[in-house]
Structures are given as structure tokens and as C-alpha cells.
N, C-alpha and C positions, 0 to 999 in steps of 0.2 A: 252236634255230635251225639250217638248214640254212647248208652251209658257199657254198653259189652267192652268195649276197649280202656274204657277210666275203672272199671273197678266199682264197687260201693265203695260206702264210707269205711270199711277195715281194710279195704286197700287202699284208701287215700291216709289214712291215719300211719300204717306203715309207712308208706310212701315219704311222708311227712319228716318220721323217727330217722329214713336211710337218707334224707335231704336230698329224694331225687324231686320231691315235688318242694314248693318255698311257700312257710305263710309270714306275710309280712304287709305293714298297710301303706298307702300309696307312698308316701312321705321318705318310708325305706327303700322303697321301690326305685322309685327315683333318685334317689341318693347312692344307693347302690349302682345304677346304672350311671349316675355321672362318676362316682370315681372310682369306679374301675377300671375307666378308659383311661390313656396315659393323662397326665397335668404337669407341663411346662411352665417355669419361669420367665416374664419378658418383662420389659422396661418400657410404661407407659406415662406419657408426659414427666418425667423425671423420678418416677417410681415403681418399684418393684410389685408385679402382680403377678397372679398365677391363669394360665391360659389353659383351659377344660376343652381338651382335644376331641372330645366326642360333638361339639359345636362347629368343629373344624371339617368336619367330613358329609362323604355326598356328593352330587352334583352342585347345589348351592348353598352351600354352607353357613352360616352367620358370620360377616364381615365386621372384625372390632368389636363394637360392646363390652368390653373390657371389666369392667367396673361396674354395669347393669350384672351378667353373669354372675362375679363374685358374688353379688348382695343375694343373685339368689340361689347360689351354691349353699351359701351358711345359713339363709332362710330355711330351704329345703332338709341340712345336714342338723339345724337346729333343732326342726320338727321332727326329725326321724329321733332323735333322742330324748322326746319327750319334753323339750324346751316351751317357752310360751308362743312359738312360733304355730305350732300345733293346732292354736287358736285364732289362728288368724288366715287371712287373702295376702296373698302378692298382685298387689296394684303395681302395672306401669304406666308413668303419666310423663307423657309428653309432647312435642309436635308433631303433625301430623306429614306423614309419610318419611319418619327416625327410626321403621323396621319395627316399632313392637309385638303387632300382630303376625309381624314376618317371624320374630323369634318365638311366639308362643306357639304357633304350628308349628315350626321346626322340632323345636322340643315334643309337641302330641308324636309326631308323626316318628321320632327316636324310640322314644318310648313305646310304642306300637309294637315297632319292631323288636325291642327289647323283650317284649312276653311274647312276642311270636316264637321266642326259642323255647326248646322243648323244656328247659326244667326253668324256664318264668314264668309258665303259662299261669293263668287265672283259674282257680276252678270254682263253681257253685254249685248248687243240687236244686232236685225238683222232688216234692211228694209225686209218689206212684198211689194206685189202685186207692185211689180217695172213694170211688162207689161203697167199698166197704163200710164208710162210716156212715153213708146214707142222708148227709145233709148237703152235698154239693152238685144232685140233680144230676143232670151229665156231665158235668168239669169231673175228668179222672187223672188230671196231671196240673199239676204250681208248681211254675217255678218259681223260685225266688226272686221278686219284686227288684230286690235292690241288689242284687247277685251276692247274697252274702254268701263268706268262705267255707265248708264244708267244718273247718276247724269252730269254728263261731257256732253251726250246729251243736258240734261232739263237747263244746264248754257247754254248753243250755242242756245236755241230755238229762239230767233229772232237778227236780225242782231247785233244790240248793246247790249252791258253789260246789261245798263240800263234796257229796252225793255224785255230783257229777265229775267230780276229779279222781276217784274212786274208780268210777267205769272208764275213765280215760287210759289210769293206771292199769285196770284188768286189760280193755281191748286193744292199746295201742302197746302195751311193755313200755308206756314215758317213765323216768323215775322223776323225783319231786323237781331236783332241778329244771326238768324240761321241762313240768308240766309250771312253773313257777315263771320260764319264762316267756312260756306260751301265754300265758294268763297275764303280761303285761299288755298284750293286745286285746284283752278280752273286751266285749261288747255284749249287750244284749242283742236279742233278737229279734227282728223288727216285729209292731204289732201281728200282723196277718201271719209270718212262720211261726210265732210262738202260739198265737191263738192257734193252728192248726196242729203243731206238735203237739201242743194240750192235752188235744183232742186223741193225739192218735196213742198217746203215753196212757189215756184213759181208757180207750179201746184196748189197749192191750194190756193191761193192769200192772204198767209200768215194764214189764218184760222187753229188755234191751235187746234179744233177738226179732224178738216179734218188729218193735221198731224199726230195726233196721227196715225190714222189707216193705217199708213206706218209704222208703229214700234211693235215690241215683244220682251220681255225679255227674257235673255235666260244665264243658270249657265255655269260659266266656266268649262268646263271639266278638273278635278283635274288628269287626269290619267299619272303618269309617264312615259309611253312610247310614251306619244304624246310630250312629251316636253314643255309641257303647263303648267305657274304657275312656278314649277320651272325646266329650261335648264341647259345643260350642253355643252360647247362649247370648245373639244378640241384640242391643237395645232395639225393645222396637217403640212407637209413639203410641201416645195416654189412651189409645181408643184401643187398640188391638189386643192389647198385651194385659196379661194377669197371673197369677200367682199361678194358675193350673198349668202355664207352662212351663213353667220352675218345679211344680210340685205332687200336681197331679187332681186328681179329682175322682168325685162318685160314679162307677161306672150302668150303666143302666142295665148293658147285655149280662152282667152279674148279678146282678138282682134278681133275674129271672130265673138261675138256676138255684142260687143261695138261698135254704128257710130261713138262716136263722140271721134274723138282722140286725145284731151284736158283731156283727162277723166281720171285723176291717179287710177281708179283703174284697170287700164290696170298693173300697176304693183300686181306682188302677194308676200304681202311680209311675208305672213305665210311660203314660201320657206326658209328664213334665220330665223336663233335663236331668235332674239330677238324678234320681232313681237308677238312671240307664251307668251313670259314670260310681255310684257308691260302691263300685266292687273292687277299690284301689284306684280308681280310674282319675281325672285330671278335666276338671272342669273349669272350661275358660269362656270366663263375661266378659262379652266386649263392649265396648265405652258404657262401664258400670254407672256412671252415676247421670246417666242419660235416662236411664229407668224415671219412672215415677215412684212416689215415696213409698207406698205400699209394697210397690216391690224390694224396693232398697231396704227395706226394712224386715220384710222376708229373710235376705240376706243375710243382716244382722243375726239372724236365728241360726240359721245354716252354718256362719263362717265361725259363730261363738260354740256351740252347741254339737257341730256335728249330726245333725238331725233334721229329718223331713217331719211336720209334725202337722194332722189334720184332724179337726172336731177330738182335741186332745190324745189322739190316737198317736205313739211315733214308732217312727225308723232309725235306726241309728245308723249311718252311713260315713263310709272308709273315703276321702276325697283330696285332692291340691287339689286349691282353687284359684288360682291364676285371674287378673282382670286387667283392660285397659282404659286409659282416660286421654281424651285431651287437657291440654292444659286451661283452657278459656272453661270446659265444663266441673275440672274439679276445682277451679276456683270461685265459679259460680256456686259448687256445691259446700265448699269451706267457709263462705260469706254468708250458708243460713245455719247459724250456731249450733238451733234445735237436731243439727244431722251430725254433732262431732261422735256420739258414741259410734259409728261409722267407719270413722274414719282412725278412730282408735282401735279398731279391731283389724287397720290395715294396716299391712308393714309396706310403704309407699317408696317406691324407688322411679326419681327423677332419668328419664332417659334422654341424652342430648345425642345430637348430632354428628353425624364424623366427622371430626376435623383431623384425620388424616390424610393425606392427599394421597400418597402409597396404597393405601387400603380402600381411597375411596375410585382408583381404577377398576379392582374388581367389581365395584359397587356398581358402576356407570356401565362395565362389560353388560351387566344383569339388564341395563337399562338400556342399552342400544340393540343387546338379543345376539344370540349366540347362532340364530339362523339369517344365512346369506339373503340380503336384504337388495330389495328391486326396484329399480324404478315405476310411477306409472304404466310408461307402457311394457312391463314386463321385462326391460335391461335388465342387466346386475347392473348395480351398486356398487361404489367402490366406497372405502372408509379411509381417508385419509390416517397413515400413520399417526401425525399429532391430535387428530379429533380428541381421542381418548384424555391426553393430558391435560389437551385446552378444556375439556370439561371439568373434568374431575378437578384440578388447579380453580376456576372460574367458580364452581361451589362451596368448592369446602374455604377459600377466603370470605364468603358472605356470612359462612359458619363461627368467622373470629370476632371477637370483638375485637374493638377499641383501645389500646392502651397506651396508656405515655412510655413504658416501660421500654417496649418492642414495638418494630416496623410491623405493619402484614406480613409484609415477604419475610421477616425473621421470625414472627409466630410460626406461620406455615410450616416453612423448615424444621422448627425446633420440634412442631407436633407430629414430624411426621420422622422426629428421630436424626435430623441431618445437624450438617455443622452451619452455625450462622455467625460467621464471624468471630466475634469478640463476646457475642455476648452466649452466654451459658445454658445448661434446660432447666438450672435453678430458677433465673429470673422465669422461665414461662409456670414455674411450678408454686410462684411467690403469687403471679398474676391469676394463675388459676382458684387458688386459695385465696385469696383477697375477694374475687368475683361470687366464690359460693360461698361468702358470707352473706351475702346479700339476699334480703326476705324476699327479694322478688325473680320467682324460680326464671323467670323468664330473660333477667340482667343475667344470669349465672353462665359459666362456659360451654361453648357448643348449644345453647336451648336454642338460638335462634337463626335464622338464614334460609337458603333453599335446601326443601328437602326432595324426597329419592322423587317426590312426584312431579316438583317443577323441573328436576332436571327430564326428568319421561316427557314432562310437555315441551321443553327444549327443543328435545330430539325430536320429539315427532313435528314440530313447527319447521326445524331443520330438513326433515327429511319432504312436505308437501312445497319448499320451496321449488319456484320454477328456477332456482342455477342449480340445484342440486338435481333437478331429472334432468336441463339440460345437458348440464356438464357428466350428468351420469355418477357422481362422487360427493359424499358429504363433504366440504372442504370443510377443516379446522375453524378457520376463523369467523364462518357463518355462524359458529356455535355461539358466541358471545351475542350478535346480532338479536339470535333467536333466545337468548337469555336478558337482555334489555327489554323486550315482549314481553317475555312470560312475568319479570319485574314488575312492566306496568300495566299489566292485567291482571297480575293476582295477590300481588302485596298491598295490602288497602291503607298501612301506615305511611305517611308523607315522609318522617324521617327515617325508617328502613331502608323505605326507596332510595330516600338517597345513598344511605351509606352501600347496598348494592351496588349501585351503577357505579359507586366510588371504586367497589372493589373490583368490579369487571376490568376497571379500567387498568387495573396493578395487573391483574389476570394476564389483559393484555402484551403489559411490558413483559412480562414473564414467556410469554409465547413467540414474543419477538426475539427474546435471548435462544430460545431454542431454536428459533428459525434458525437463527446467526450461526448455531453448532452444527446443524444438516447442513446448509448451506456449507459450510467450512469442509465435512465430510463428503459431499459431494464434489465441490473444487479434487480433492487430492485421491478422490475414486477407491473412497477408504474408508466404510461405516466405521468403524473405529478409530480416524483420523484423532480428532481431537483428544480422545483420552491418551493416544501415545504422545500429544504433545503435553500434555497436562502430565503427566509421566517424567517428561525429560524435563520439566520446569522443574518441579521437585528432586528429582536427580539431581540436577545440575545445581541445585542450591546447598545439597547435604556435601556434593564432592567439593564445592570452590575451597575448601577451606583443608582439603587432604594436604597428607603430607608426600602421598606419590605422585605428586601431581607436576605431569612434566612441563618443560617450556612449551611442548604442543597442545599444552590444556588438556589434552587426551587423560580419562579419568578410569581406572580399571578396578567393577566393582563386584559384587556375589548380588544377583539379583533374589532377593529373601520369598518374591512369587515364585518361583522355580527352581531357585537354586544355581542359575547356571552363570558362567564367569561372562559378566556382558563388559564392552568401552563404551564410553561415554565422550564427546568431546563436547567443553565447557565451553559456549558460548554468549560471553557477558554480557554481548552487547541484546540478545534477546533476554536475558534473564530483566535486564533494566527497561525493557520494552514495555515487558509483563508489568512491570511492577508500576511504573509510570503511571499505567492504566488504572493500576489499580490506587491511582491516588498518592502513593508515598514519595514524596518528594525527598526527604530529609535521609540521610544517613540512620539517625537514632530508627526512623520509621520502618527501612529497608531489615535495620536487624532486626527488629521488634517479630516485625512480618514472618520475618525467615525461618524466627524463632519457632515461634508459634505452629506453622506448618509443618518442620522438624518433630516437633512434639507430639502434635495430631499422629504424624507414622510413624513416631515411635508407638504410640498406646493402641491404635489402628491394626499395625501390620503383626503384633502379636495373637488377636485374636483373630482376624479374619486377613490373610494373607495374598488374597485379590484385593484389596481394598484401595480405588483407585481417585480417589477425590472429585470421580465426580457431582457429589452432593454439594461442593462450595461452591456454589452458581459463581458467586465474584470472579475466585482464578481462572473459573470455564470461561467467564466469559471475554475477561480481559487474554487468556491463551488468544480464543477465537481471533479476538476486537485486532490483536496485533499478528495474526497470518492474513485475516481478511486486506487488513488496510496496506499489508505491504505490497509492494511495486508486483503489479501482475501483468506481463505481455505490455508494457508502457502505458495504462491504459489508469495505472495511479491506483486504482481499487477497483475487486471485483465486481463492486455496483456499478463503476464507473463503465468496467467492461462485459457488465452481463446488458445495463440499460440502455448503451449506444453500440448496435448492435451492426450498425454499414459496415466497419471493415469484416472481413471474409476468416480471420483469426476472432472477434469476440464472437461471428457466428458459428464457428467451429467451436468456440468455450460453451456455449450454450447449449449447443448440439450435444457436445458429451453430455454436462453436466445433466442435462435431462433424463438422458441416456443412461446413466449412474444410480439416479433418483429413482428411472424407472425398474433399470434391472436388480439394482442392490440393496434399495433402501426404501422399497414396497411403495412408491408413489404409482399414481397411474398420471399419464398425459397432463389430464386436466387441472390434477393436485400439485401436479408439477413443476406446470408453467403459472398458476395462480400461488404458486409461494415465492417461485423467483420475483416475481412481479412485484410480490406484497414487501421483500426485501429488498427489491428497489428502489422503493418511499422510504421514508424518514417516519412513518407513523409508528404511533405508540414507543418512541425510544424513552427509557425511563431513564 
């Protein structure tokens, strides 16, 4: 941008006074831009956290992270107050493909667009008409190296603090307060602008107008491939890589113009990373301690200091510095002692895994791609309705551990917020706190399992199978198949592996209960079959015990989802069906039960008034267990009359039900006749 539309420096100084333009260093920058977006309340693993809805938006948003987020919300909000935070990196260390790098671009790429609006922009300056001074040959324009702020000029204009607050006072009209809190951000000037405003302060024998007219303002270039605002800096191997691309180096084609050879800006240090991001900007190392020591040690200078520093000469530069690790390198790098001062200038945040199975649907959307997908030769593709759950379910169990406390399937549930029976989200919140006591980051909750990249290799192993081009359609339960694969192809520990394939196989049963609920909705030509009967089971448990309740069982009640006067007729003999199923033999048991289910909708249907229990797989399933098995067409049960298929009645049931599948409940052909199928075995019953 040319400098006619920014103004000089007494129109960026007013500008400054009216708060149309902002000076503020990254720290604020970004702190300002996360909370002024709205911040939500949610309830994560049995505890209350706050949800930074600026993460939440876009096309692909950051999914979860819950607790990474936080740590660097008050990181960030620390340093913008001057905290000890100010001094240090945000390290994220974890497994690899847990979204880190996903979330530190997401953030560069917010942030971008944050100073792309008109009153966040960036501004820095350039010396004009340098011929005059007669020692920079043909160089008749610098800009500033490290884009410092034009405010960090107008603090440096005469030698001393004092002096120069004085001209602040005349040019800008600050009174003390402002210029008081301007000067909490104050900085020097990097070697090469101040040696050069030296110069131009001697040139004109201190005369503040004359000065001026060696300066233009000029907007930071926001452009992502320049590297400018915010960098990316990553490891590369012992042979390539050296401090000049972090820092910068002696330039030659300057030498030739420059006499005087005092003169630091002989060095160019827009050559290295950091230079390009010291203008508030956000510089993010990727698997920092992958460096070699020299350079990690660079760092150390940088993350403590605030400063690019070469043959004693410095810059003082405006930066967040963001980095990532795996977990196998930063514990290789915590085991050579001599590297702790290091690691005490990072503020380290553990990132796990998602283990919520809810959240980790959108996660797998991302992985199977939001463009209509083809076969070989150029078909469409179809994707199985369940695909999505069978994966997402199939991962984030690999993602739980172990505990005597809780089942899988009642971790799962409880992490993804649902009801699991009897037992509570305190126990998973006891479990989880018990686990990251433990020194070894990797035992701790969510560090370990399949992450975003085995499940990508799943799918794509899924998708070059020859059933999935023949059939034209990813079937669901190839997914697990091709997760057995990717297990023992890429997990190199023998006991991981196992407990993986352990967990595939709960996966399994979990997929089989869902089949059982399609299934059940397709029989009655009703995607919503099941939850109206899972409906009237609860009904019918709160009314058995009314006092209107006639000799016709009929039960007259105010339905609290809508409001409207529904009947109910009480039928015991399926209430005791359900219940059968589900285990409770004993009278004490039946009430206990009844109880409990009462009490869930009472606390339930206060706050969320659709609230329909589908989340208690149990009841879902036992509803289902006891419509399937009852008497169909003489045929004893729907397997009975989906899998012997001669009479001309189960081949008309079949016929619908496909028919159903296909038109109401997004199956295609193939997905449809290979689920009836797969629900005509006995496989995987848990």
C-alpha cells in the first residue's frame, strides 16, 4: 500500500488518540479477538468449562478440545496482562494426528482475518528519501525489518524517554494518562531503525518536522504466503537447517550499497521466520524439539527475551509463539537434562484424543470428505447411513482406557454425556482424575488409540476395496474390517493391539444394537418407530400408578413435549416384556428401575423438552429385542421371516422392508440387502 491513503506519522498518531487505528502487541491482539466472540458454558466429562465460540465457526471448525482451548485462552489472556506468560511458548504435545497442527492454523488463519478489518489492521513505516543522507548508494526506501509499530517510532523520537514524551504530548494532544499507557508497551527500536533514525535526527539537527518527512506509513501485508503476521517454521533435519532461517543473516547485495560498515542493516533479517511475524504476528514451530540443539537454543533466546539478536546487534520483536511436539520426541527431549531450561520457558499442554463419540461424527464427516465420492470406474458411491457411527463408535472406544470402575460401552456413553445406567459421570470423572495422576503422559485419559489419520487410512482401505466398488456403497461393517488392518499395520505395540481389536469387537456389538433399531423401523415403515415405542414404555410406567385410571387401562395425560391432551392405554403385559429383557426379575428390581427412569424425565424434560431416551441404549434395546421377537406373520420372528424367504408373505416382508430402507431411511440396494443379511446371523450379539 502506498503511503497517500495511511497518512504520515501525525495522522497515524491522531488516528491512534480517536481509536480508529489500535496499538496493541500480539498477546492483546489475540486475546481481544478470542473474547469478544460470544463464550458458552458446557459440561465436559462431569465438569463445567467455558466453550470460545470463535473456534466454533467456518467451514471446519475445531471439534472438542475443550480443555487444550482453555489452557490457551488464560495462556494468551495471562500474557496480554503482563503475567509471566509473556515469557514464554505454548507447546502442544501429543499424538500424532489429535488435531494440533489443525488447531494452530485454524487460529493463524482467525486471526488473519481479525486484522483484515479496517480498525485491526497492522501498520509499520518505511524511511523515504535516504539519498539525502548520502551513505545508502541507491537504497532510497527501508522498511522496517521487523514491521515495527509506527507508535514504537513516535516513543524513540528523541534520545530520551522524557524528550520524546514531550513531542508525543505536542504532536499527538496524548495527555499523561495515555502516553503512560502507551509506554506499558513500549520497546526499543530495533538496531538497524534506530541506527538509521540516528542518523536522520542528526541530519536534521533534531528538528521534529524535518523528521517527519523521512517517514510513511505503511499496512502490513496480511498475505499468507509471504509468511508475514503469522509464520510457520518447520523442523527440518541436522544438515539443512540453521539459525539463518529463524533469524536472518549478512546480506551481500547490501554491502554493496552501504559505506558505512557499522551499519546493522547490512544484515536482512526478513531472510529468517521470525523477522516477518515480529509485528504482533503468531509464529508457530512445528515439532519444536525435533530441531537440533543449536537451534532449540536460539529459541530459548527468542521465547525468554523477545529478541532476534546477531554479532550483538538486536531487534526487539512483538510475537505468540505457538509450537508442537510429539509425544515420543518431547520425551526423548525431557530425558537429556542439560535441555530443561527449555522446557521451563514452555507453558506445555498435554493434548488427548477425542473420546467423544458425538463430536467425534463431525470429526470422521471431515475424514470421509464432504465431496460425493466414486467409485473406480467413475459410479457414485453410496455411504451407508451407519458407516459414520460404526466409525466414529469403532475409534473413540480404542481412545478409552481400561478401568475396573466402568464398562467401554459405559465410559463411552458417559464421555459423550449420555445416561449409562446406574452408574454416574462422577465415577468417569474419579476415573479420569485417578489416570492423570499418572507421570506417564501416555497412561493418562484419551493420549492413546486411533487417531484422525488411522481412521483416513480406514476409510481409504474401505473405500479401494473390491465389495465396496462392486457393490457401489461403503457398507458400514467393512469399516471395522478395514480398522483390524490399519491396527495391524500400524500400531507396533503387541499389547495396544490387542486391547484395539478388543475394542473393535464392543464396536461391533454396539453396531449390531443399531442394526436391531433400523431394522425394527423399517419392519413398521416408520424411521421413527422405535423412539415412539421407547415413549410409550415411559408413559406407560409414569401412568400405571394414576389415580384416573379406568378399568380400561386407558390413561389421559398433557403431553409436556407439546402440550396436547394425548390417551395412553396401559399395556402390562409389554411393560413386563421390556423389562424381562432387561434383566429385572424381582419386584424390588421392577420398582427400583421405574424409579430411576421417572426421575431421569423428571430432571430431563425440564430442561430440554424433546428429550426422548434415546441415549439409554439398554431400554432402546430391550423396546426393540421385544417388538422384533414378537409373533410376526407365524413366522416366530422377523429373522425367522426375513431369512426363510420361500413363502410369498416373508417375500413380500422383505420386499417392503427394503423398500422402506430404500426410500425412507437413505439405504441404497446393496446397504440394504447386506444389513438384512448381517441381521440374520447371530454375529457380534453382546
Amino acid at each position: 500500500m502506498g503511503s497517500q491513503n495511511l497518512g504520515g506519522l501525525l495522522h497515524h498518531l491522531t488516528a491512534v488518540k480517536k481509536k480508529e487505528r489500535v496499538f496493541e502487541n500480539a498477546f492483546q491482539g489475540v486475546a481481544r479477538m478470542i473474547l469478544e466472540s460470544p463464550i458458552d458454558k458446557v459440561v465436559v466429562n462431569g465438569k463445567t468449562t467455558y466453550d470460545f465460540s470463535i473456534f466454533r465457526t467456518g467451514k471446519k471448525p475445531v471439534i472438542g478440545m475443550y480443555d487444550e482451548i482453555n489452557s490457551f485462552v488464560s495462556y494468551v489472556k495471562d500474557a496480554a496482562e503482563n503475567g509471566s506468560s509473556a515469557e514464554m511458548a505454548f507447546v502442544l504435545v501429543g499424538e500424532p494426528g489429535n488435531g494440533k497442527t489443525f488447531f494452530v492454523e485454524f487460529l493463524c488463519t482467525r486471526y488473519r482475518e481479525f486484522l483484515a478489518q479496517e480498525n485491526n489492521r497492522k501498520y509499520s513505516f518505511k524511511f523515504v528519501n535516504l539519498d539525502k543522507l548520502g551513505s545508502y548508494g541507491k537504497i532510497k526506501t527501508i522498511e522496517s525489518q521487523t514491521y515495527e509499530d509506527p507508535m514504537i517510532l513516535a516513543m524513540n523520537m528523541a534520545d530520551t524517554r522524557g524528550a520524546s514524551q514531550e513531542i508525543l504530548t505536542k504532536l499527538g494532544g496524548f495527555s499523561d494518562e495515555e502516553i503512560e499507557k502507551l509506554y506499558q508497551n513500549y520497546r526499543a527500536l530495533g538496531a538497524c531503525s534506530g541506527y538509521i533514525w540516528n542518523e536522520i535526527r542528526e541530519h536534521t539537527d533534531g528538528k521534529v518536522e524535518d523528521m517527519l518527512s523521512f517517514i510513511e506509513i505503511l499496512s502490513v501485508p496480511l498475505s499468507e504466503s509471504l509468511g508475514t503476521i503469522t509464520g510457520k517454521y518447520p523442523a527440518k533435519d541436522k544438515m539443512t537447517s540453521s539459525a539463518v532461517d529463524l533469524l536472518g543473516e549478512e546480506s551481500i547485495q547490501r554491502l554493496l550499497h552501504i559505506s558505512d560498515t557499522n551499519n546493522p542493516y547490512r544484515f536482512d533479517l526478513r531472510r529468517g521466520a521470525l523477522a516477518r511475524v515480529a509485528g504482533g504476528g503468531i509464529h508457530f514451530s512445528d515439532e519444536i524439539y525435533k530441531n537440533k540443539k543449536d537451534l532449540v537454543q536460539v529459541y530459548l533466546g527468542v521465547i525468554q527475551n523477545r529478541t532476534i539478536e546477531i554479532d550483538g546487534f538486536k531487534w526487539p520483536i512483538d510475537t505468540l509463539i505457538i509450537a508442537t511436539s510429539n509425544n515420543s520426541e518431547f520425551n526423548r527431549f525431557l530425558s537429556e537434562k542439560e535441555e530443561a531450561p527449555i522446557i521451563d520457558r514452555c507453558r506445555i499442554c498435554y493434548v488427548s484424543h477425542n473420546t467423544n463419540y458425538r463430536l467425534q461424527t463431525s470429526l470422521t464427516k471431515y475424514t470421509i470428505g464432504s465431496e460425493a465420492r466414486t467409485t473406480l470406474n467413475r459410479e457414485k458411491l453410496h455411504q451407508d447411513p451407519n458407516l459414520n457411527y460404526a466409525a466414529s463408535v469403532a475409534v473413540v472406544l480404542t481412545r478409552l482406557p481400561r478401568s475396573e470402575k466402568l464398562t467401554p460401552i459405559e465410559m463411552l456413553k458417559l464421555s459423550a454425556g449420555e445416561v449409562a445406567g446406574e452408574k454416574s459421570i462422577k465415577t468417569l470423572a474419579e476415573v479420569i482424575d485417578t489416570l492423570n495422576q499418572d507421570p506417564s503422559i501416555v497412561k493418562r485419559f484419551g493420549q492413546k488409540g486411533m487417531g484422525q489419520r488411522n481412521l483416513g487410512r480406514a476409510i481409504q482401505l474401505l473405500i479401494e476395496s473390491s465389495e465396496t466398488n462392486e457393490g457401489r456403497c461403503m457398507f458400514s461393517y467393512d469399516v471395522f474390517k478395514a480398522c483390524e488392518r490399519v491396527v495391524l499395520d500400524y500400531v507396533p505395540d503387541p499389547n495396544d493391539r490387542k486391547k484395539y481389536l478388543e475394542d473393535l469387537k464392543v464396536a461391533k456389538g454396539l453396531y449390531r444394537e443399531r442394526v436391531m433399531t433400523e431394522m425394527f423401523n423399517a419392519y413398521m415403515d416408520e424411521p421413527q418407530a422405535i423412539r415412539k415405542d421407547v415413549m410409550n414404555y415411559v408413559n406407560m410406567i409414569i401412568g400405571i400408578d394414576a389415580e384416573n385410571l379406568g378399568p380400561d387401562r386407558m390413561w389421559k395425560y398433557k403431553d409436556p413435549q407439546n402440550g396436547e391432551l394425548k390417551a395412553l392405554k396401559i399395556d402390562e403385559r409389554y411393560i413386563n416384556s421390556v423389562e424381562e429383557r432387561l434383566g429385572l426379575k424381582t419386584r424390588e428390581q421392577r420398582d427400583t428401575f421405574r424409579t430411576s427412569i421417572r426421575k431421569i424425565y423428571g430432571q430431563k424434560i425440564s430442561l430440554n423438552p424433546g428429550y426422548d431416551f434415546m441415549d439409554n441404549l439398554e431400554l432402546v434395546k430391550a423396546v426393540t429385542d421385544v417388538r422384533l421377537k414378537s409373533d410376526i406373520a407365524g413366522a416366530g420372528s422377523l429373522v425367522g421371516a426375513l431369512a426363510n424367504r420361500t413363502n410369498d408373505e416373508n417375500q413380500k416382508l422383505y420386499d417392503r422392508m427394503v423398500e422402506t430402507m430404500f426410500e425412507k431411511l437413505n439405504y441404497c440396494t446393496t446397504c440394504a440387502q447386506k444389513t438384512i443379511e448381517y441381521f440374520c446371523t447371530q454375529e457380534d450379539e453382546n
